[in-house]
Backbone bond lengths (Angstrom), bond angles and torsions (degrees), N, CA, C in turn:
res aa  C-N    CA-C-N  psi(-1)  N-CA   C-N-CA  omega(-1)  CA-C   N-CA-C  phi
1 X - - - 1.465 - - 1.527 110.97 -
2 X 1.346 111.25 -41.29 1.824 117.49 178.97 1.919 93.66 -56.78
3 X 0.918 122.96 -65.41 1.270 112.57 -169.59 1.189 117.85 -70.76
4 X 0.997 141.41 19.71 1.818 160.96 -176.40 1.589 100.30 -108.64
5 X 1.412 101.28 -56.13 2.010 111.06 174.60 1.318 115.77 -70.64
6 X 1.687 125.04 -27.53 1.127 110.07 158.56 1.916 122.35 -90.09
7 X 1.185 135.14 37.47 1.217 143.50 175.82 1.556 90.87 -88.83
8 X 1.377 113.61 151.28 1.329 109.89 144.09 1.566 120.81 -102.85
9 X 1.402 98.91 147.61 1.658 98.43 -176.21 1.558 102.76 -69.10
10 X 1.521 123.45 -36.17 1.596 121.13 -170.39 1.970 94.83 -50.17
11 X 1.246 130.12 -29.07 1.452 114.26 -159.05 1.724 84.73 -113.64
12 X 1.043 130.02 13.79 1.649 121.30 -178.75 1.528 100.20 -148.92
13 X 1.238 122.49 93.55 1.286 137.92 -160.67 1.944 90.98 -66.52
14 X 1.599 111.95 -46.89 1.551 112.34 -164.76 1.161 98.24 -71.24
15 X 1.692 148.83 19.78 1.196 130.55 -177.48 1.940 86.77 -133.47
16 X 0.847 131.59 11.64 1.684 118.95 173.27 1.522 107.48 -79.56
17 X 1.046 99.11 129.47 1.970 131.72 166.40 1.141 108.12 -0.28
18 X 0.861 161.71 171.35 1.831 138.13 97.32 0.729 161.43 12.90
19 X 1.365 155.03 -18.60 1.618 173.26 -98.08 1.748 96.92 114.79
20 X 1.343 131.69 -2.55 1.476 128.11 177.76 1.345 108.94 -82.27
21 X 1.340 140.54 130.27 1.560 138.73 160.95 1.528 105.68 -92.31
22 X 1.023 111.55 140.50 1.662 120.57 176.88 1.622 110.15 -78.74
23 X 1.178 127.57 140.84 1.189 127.60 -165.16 1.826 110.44 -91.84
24 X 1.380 83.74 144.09 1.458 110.03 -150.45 1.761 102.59 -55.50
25 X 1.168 137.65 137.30 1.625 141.48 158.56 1.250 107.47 -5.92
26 X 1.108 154.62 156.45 1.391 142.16 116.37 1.565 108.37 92.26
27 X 1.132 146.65 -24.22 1.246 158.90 -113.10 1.693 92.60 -112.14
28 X 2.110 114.30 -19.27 1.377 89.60 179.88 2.030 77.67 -145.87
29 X 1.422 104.90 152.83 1.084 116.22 -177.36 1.318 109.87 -110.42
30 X 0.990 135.09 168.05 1.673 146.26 141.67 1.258 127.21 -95.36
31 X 1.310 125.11 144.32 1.707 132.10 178.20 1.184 138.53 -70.75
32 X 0.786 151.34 71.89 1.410 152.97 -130.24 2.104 101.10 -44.28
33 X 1.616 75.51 -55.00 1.405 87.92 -175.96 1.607 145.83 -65.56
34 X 1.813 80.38 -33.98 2.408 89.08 175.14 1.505 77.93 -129.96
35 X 1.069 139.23 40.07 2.156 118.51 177.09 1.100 117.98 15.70
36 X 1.173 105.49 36.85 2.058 123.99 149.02 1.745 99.49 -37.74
37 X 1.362 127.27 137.63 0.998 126.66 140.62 1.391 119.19 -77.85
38 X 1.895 128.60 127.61 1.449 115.38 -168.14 1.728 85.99 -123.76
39 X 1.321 100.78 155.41 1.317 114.50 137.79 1.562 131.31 -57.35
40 X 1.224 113.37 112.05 1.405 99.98 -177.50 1.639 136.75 -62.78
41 X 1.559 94.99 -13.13 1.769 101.59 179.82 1.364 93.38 -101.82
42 X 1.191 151.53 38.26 1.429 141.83 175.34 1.484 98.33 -143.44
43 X 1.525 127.64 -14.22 1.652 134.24 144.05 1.336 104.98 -61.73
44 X 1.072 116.30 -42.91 1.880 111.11 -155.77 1.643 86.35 -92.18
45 X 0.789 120.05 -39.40 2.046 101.13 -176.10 1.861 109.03 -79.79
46 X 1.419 110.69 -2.29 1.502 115.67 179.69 2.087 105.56 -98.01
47 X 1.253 73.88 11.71 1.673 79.84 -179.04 1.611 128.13 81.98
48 X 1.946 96.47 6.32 1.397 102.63 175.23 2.015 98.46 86.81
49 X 1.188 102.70 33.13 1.396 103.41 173.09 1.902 117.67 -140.89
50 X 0.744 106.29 116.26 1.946 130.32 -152.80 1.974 82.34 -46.01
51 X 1.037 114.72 145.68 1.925 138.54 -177.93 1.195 80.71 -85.87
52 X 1.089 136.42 -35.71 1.913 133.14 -158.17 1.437 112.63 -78.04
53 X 1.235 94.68 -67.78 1.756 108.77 -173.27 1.343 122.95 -136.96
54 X 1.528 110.05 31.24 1.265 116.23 176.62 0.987 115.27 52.01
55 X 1.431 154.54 5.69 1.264 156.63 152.30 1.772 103.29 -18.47
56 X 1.335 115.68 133.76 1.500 128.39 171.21 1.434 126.15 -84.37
57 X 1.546 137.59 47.30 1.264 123.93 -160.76 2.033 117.61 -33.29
58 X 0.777 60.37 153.55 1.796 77.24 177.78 1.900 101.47 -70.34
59 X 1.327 126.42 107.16 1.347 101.08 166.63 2.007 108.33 -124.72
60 X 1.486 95.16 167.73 1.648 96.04 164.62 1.525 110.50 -41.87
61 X 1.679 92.01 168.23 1.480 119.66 153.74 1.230 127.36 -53.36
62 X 1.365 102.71 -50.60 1.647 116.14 169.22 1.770 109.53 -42.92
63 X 1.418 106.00 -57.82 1.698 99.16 -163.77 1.757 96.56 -82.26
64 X 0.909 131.55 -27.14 1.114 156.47 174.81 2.241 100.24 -34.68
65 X 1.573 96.70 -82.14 1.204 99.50 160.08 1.738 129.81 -74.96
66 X 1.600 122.18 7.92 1.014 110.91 -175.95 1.988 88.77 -99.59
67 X 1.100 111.66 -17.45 1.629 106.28 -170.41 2.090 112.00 -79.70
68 X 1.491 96.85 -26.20 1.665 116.25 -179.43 1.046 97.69 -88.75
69 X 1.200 142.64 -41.91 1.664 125.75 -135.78 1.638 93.12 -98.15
70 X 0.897 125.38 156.25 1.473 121.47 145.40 1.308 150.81 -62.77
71 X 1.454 139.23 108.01 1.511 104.67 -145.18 1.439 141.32 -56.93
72 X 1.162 131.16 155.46 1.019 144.17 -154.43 1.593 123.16 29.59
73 X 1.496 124.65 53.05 1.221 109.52 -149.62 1.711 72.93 -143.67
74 X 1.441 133.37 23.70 1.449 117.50 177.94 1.200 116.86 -110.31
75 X 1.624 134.46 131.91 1.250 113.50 -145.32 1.898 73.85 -135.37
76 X 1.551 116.59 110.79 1.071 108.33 171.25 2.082 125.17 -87.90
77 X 1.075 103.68 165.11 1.851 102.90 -175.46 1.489 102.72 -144.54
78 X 1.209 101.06 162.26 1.671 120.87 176.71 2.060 101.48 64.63
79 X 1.182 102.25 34.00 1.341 101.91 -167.86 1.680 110.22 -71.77
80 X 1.368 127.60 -17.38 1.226 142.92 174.72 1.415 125.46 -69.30
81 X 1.235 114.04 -11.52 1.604 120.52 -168.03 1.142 99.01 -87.89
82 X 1.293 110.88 134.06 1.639 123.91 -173.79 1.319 105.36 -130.93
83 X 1.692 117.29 157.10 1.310 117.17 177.37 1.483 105.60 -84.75
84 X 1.590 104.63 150.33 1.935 105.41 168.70 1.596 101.96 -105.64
85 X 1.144 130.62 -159.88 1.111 164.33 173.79 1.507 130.37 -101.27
86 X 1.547 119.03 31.67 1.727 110.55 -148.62 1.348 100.28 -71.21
87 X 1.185 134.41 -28.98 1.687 130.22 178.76 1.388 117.26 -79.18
88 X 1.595 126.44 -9.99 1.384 114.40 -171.46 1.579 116.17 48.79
89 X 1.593 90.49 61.85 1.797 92.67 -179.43 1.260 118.96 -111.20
90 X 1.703 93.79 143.40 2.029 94.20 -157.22 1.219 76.47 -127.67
91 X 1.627 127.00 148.64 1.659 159.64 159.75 1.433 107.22 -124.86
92 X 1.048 123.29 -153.00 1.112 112.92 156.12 1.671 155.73 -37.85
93 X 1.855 93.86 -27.17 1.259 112.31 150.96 1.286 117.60 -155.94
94 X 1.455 131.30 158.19 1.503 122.01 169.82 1.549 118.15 2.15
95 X 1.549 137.84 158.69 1.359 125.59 132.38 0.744 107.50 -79.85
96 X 1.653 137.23 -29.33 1.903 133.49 -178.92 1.179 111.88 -49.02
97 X 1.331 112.29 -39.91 1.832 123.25 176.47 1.585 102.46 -60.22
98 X 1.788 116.71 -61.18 1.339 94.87 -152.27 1.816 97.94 -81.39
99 X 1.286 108.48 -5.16 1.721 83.31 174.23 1.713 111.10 -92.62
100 X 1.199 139.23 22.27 1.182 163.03 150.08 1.568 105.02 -72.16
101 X 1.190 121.17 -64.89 1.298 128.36 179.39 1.640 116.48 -61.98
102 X 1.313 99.22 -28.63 1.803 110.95 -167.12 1.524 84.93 -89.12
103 X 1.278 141.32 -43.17 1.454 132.92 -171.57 1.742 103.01 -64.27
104 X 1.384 109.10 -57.25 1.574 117.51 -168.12 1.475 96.61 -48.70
105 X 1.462 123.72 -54.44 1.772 130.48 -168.46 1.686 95.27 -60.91
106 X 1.084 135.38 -83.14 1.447 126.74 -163.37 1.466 116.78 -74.89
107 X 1.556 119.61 -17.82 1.730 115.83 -166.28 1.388 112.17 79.96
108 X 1.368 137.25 -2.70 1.285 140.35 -174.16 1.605 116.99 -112.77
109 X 1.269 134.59 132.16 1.457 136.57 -159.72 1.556 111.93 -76.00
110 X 1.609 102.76 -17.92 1.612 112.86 168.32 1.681 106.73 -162.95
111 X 1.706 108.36 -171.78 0.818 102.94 -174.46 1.530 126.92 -101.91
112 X 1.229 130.15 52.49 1.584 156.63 -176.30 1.325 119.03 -134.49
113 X 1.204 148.07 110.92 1.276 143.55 119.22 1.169 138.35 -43.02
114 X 1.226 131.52 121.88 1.879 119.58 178.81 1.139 105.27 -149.22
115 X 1.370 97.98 148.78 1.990 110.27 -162.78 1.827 101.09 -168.73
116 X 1.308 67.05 171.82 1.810 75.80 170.28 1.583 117.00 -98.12
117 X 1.185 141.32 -132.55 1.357 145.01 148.15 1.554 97.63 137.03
118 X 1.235 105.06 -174.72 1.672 132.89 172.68 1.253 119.34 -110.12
119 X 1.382 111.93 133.45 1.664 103.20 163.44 1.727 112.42 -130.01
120 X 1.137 97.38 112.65 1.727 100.12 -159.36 0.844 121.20 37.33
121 X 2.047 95.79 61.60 1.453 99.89 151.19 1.923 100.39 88.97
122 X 1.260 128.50 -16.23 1.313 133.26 -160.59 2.004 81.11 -109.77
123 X 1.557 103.94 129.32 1.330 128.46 171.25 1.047 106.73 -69.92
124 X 1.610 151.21 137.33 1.352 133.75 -153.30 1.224 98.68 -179.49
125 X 1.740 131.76 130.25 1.319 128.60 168.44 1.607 91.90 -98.59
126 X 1.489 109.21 131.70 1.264 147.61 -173.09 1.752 103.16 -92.00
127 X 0.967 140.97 131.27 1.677 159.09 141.22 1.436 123.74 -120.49
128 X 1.544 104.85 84.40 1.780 107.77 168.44 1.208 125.01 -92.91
129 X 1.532 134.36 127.86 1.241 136.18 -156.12 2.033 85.67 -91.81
130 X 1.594 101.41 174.60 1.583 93.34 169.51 1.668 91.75 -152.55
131 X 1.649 92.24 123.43 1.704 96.69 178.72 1.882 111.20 -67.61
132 X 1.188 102.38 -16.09 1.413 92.02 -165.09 1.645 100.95 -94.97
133 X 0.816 114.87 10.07 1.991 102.35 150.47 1.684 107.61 -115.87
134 X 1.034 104.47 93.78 1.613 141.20 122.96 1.518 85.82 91.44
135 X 1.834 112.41 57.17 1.478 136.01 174.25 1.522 109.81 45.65
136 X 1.798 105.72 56.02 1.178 125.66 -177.76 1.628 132.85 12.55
137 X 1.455 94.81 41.78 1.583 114.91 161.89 1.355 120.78 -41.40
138 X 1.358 100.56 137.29 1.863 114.70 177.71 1.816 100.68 -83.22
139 X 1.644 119.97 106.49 0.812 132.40 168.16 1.664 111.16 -98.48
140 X 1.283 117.09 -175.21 1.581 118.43 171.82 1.782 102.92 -68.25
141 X 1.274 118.14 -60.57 1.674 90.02 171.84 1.363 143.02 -64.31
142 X 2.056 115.48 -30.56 1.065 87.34 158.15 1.443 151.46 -36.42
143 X 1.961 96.25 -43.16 1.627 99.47 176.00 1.023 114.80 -97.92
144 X 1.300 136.42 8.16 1.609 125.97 139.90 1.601 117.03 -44.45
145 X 1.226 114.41 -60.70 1.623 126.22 -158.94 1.906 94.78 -74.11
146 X 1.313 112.84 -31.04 1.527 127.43 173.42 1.824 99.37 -40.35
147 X 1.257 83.27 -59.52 1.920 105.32 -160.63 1.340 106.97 -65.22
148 X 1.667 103.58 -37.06 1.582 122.04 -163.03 1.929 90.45 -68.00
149 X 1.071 98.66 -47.04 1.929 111.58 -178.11 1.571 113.10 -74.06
150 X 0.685 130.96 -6.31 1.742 157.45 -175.01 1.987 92.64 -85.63
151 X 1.147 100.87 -82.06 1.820 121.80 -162.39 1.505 67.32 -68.86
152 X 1.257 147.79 -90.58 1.332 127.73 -148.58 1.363 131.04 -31.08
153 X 1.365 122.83 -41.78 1.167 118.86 174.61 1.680 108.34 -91.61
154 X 1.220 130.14 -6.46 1.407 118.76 158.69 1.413 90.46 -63.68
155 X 1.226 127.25 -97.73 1.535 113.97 -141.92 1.619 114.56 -44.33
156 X 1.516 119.65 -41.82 1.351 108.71 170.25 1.462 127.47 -57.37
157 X 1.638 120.39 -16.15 1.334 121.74 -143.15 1.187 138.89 43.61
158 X 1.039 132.93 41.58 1.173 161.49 -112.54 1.921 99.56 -150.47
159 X 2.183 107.84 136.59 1.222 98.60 -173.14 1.365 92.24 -83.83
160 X 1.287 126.03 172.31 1.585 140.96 173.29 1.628 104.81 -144.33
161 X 1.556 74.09 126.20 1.823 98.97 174.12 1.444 104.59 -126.12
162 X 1.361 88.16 158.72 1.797 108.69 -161.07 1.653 98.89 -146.87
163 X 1.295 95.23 107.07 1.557 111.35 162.44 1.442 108.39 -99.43
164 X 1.746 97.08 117.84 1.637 116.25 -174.81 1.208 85.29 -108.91
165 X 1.957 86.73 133.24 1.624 92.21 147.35 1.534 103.23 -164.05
166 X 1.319 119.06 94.94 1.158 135.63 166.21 1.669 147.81 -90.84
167 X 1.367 133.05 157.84 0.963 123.89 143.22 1.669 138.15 -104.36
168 X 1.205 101.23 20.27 1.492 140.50 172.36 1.061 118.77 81.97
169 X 1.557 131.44 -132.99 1.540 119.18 -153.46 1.491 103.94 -78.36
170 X 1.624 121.11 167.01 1.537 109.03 172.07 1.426 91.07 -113.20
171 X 1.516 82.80 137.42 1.819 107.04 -173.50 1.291 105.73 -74.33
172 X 1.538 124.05 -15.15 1.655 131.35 179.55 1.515 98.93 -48.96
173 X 1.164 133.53 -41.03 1.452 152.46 -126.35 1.181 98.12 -113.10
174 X 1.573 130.70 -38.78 1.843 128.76 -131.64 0.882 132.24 37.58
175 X 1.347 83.55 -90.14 2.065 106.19 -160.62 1.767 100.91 -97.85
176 X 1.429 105.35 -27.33 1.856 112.28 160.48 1.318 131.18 -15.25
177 X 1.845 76.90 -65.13 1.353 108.74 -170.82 1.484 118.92 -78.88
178 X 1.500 102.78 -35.15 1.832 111.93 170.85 1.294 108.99 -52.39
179 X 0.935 99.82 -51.51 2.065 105.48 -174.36 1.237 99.82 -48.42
180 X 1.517 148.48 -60.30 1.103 119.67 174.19 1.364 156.77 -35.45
181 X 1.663 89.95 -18.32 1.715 102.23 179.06 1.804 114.31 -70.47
182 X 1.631 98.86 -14.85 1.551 85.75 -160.55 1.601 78.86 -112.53
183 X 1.236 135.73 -20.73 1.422 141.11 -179.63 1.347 89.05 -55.48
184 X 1.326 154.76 -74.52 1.651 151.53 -106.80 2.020 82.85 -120.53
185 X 0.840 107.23 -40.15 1.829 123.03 -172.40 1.944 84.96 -50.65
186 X 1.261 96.44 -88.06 1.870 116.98 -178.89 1.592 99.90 -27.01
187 X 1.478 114.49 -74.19 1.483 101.73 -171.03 1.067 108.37 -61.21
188 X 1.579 155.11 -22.13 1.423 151.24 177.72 1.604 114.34 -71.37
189 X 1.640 118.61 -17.38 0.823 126.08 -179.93 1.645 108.97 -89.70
190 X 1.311 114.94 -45.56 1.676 114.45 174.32 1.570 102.80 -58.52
191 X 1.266 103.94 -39.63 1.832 95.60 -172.28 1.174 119.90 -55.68
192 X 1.659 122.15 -32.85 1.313 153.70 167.36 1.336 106.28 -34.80
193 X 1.669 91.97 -50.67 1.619 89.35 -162.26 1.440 112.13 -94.59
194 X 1.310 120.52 16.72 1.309 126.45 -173.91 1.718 103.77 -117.12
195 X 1.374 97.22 4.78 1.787 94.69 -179.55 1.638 115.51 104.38
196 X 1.624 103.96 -9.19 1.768 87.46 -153.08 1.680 107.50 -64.57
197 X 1.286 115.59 -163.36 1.376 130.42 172.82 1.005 111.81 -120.94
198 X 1.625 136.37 110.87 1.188 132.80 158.08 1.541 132.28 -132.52
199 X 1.694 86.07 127.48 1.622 100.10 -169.14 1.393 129.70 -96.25
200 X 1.087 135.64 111.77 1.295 139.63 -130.61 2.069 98.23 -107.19
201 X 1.160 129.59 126.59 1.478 126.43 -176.83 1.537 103.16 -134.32
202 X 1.498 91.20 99.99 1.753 106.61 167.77 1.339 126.52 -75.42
203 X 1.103 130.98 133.35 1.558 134.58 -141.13 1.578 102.12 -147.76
204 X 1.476 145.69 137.93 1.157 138.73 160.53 1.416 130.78 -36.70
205 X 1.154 124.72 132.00 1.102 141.42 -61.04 2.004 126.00 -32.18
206 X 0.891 133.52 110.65 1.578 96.36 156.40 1.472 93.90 -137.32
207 X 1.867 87.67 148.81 1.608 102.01 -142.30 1.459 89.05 -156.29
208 X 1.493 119.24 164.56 1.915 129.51 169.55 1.283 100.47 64.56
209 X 1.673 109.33 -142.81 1.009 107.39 -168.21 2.034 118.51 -82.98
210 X 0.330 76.56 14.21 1.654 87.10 164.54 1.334 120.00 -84.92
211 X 0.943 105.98 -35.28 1.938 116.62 -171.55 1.677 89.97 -101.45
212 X 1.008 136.02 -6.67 1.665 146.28 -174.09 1.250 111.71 -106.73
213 X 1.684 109.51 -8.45 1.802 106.86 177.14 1.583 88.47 -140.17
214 X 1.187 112.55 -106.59 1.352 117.23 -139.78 1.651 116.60 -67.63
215 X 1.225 93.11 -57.95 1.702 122.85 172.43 1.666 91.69 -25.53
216 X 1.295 124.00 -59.86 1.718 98.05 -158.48 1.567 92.15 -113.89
217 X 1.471 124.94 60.92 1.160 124.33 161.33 1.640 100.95 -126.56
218 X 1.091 126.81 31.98 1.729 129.20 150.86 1.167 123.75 -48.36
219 X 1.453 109.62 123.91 1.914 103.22 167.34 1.493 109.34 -73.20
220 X 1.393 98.78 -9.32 1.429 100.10 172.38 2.148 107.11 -150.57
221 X 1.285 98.74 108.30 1.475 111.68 172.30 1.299 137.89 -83.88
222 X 1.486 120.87 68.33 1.222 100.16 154.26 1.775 159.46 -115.76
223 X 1.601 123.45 -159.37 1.301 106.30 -169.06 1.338 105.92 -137.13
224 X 1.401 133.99 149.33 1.381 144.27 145.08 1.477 111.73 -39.36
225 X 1.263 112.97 150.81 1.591 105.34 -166.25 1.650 89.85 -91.28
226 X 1.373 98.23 144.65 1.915 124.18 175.27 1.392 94.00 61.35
227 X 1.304 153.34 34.10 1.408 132.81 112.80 1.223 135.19 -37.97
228 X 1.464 102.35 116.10 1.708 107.74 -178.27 1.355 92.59 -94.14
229 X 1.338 84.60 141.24 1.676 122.59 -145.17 2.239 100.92 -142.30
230 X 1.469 102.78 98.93 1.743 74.94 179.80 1.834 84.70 -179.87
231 X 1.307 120.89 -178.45 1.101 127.96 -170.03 1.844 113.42 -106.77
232 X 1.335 107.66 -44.50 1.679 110.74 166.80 1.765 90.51 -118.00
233 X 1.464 106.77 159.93 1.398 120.32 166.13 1.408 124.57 -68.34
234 X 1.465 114.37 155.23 1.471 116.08 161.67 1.184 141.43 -2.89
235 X 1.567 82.71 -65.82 1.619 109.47 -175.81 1.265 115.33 -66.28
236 X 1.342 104.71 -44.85 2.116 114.71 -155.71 1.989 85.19 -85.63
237 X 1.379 127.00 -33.66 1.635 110.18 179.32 1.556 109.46 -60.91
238 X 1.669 107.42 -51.08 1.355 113.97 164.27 1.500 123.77 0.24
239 X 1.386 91.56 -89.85 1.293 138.04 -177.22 1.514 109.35 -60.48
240 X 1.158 118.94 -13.97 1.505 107.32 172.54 1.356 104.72 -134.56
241 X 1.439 142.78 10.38 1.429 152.41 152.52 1.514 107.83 -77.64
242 X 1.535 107.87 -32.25 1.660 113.99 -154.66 1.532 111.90 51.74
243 X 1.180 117.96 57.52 1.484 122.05 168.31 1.460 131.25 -154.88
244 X 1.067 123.29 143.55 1.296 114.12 -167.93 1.542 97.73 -80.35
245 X 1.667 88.78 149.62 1.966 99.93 -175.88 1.490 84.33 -85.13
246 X 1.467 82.54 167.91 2.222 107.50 160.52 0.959 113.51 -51.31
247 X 1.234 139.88 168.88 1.948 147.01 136.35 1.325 97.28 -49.46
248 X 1.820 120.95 120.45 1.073 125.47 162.55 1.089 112.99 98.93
249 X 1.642 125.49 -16.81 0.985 136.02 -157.79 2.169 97.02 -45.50
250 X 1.731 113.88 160.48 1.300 105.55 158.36 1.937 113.11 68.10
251 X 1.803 96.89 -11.76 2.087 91.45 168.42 1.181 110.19 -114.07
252 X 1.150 114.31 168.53 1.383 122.43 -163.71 1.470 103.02 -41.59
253 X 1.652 123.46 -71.31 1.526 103.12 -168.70 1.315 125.90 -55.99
254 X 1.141 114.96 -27.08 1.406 104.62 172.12 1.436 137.29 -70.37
255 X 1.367 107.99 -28.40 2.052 115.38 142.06 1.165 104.64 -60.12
256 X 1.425 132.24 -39.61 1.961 98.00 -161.84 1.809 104.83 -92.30
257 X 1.449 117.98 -3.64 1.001 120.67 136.02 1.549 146.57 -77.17
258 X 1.228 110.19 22.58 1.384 124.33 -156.10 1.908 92.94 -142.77
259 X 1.778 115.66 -22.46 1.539 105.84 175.43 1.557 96.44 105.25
260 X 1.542 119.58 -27.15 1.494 100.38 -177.00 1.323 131.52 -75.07
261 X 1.339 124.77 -30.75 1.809 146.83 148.45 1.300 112.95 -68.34
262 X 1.189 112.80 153.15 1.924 118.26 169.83 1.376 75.09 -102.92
263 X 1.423 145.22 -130.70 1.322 159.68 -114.64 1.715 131.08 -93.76
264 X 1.065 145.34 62.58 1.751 112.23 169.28 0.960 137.34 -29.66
265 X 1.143 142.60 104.75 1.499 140.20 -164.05 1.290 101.47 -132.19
266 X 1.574 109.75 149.23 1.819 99.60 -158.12 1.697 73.14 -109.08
267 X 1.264 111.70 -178.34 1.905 145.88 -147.73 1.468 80.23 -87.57
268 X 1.053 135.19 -32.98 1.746 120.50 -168.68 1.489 114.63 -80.16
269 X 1.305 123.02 -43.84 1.170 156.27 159.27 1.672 110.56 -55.46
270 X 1.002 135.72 -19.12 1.666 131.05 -163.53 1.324 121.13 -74.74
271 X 1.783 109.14 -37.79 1.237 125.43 168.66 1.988 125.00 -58.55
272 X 1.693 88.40 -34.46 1.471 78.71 -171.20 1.537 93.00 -84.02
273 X 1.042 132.34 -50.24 1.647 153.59 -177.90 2.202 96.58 -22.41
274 X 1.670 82.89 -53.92 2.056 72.22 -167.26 1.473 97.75 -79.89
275 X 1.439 129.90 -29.80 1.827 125.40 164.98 1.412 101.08 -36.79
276 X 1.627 114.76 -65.76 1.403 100.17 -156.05 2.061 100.83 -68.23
277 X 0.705 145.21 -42.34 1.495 154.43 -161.71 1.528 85.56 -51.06
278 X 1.518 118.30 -70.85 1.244 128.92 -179.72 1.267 115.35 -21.44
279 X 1.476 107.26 -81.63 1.288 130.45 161.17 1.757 125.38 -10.29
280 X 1.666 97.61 -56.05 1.542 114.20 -166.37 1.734 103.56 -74.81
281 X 1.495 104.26 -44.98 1.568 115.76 176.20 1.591 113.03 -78.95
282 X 1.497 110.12 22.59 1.353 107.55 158.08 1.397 94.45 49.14
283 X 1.313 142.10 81.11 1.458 143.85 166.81 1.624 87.90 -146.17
């Protein structure tokens, strides 16, 4: 019976009161950052950013482009390209499995979105990375559809933004995956030379090769505030400098104090921020 009185009914629906309902799954979150208890529908209408401490949750592509785009005005392409298997690579299990598994979890064939849309009203080819298929690794399609969104806004003339958010190359791939760094690099460089505008939006994590190609080739760079932002981690520079980093070292303020970012701009602010850029570069 003592261990019956210490259960809580909120996590054991068959032990609540009488007239008490047990509270619903999911219904309250925690902060990564101060362990705020939040409401979860008063995170998701704040844009997925903590009332407490401004903390930035990490979200999909999906909410990602539903918070930038304007509504109903996103017209996605190349939506068919799927990753294969060319190495037959086994770890612990298949990669055929985990990109099977990574499709079933998000609904998406990889981890990129690309489309066109508006953002106040500004014509704009759109590229959202998504950490949550398989910690939004640069595979051969991501940077296909990268490249595919690249040449898109050359021929349209058109500005192009790129929401990175990686954990860098996928090792499923190797050398697949390497090729992309100079694949997405090259087309960013012809676009260059054709005038385009490209605005680069660093997001938690982006890290490896991502932050080694495209990600910090913006004519205009910016970041979510306290995104770690860097090419190896903390730990592994640590560990092979033998030195302790700065406070902050590797997040956003500390690059845009350091010259490598132009701006922090928090998730509420992002929309008007790439209008006005737009705007200024006459695009």
């Amino acid at each position: 019976m003592s261990q019956i009185k210490n259960r809580s009914w909120a996590d054991h629906p068959e032990l609540a009161p009488p007239g008490k309902k047990a509270i619903p799954e999911g219904l309250w979150i925690r902060c990564p950052e101060c362990s705020a208890i939040l409401f979860r529908r008063s995170v998701e209408n704040n844009l997925w950013v903590c009332q407490e401490c401004q903390y930035h949750f990490r979200i999909s592509a999906s909410e990602r482009i539903k918070q930038l785009i304007d509504t109903d005005s996103f017209e996605p392409f190349n939506e068919d390209i799927a990753p294969v298997d060319p190495l037959n690579f086994v770890d612990v299990k298949p990669y055929r499995d985990r990109i099977k598994a990574a499709q079933k979890k998000t609904g998406q064939p990889d981890g990129v979105q690309t489309g066109q849309g508006f953002i106040k009203g500004r014509k704009v080819i759109l590229v959202c990375m998504d950490f949550t298929f398989l910690a939004g690794s640069m595979g051969s399609v991501v940077g296909e559809k990268i490249t595919l969104a690249i040449e898109a806004a050359a021929d349209a003339d058109l500005p192009l933004i790129i929401v990175c958010v990686s954990g860098g190359a996928r090792m499923q791939e190797s050398g697949f995956s390497l090729m992309q760094m100079a694949k997405t690099s090259a087309a960013l460089a012809r676009f260059d030379d054709m005038g385009g505008l490209f605005i680069s939006v660093l997001t938690d994590p982006t890290t490896g090769g991502v932050t080694a190609s495209f990600a910090m080739l913006g004519d205009v760079i910016l970041a979510e505030p306290k995104a770690l932002i860097g090419f190896a981690g903390p730990r592994v520079i640590e560990q092979t400098i033998k030195q302790v980093l700065p406070e902050g070292f590797q997040r956003s303020e500390f690059l845009r104090d350091s010259g490598f970012i132009d701006r922090v701009v928090s998730r509420s602010e992002l929309r008007s921020e790439i209008s006005s850029i737009i705007d200024y570069a006459g695009k």
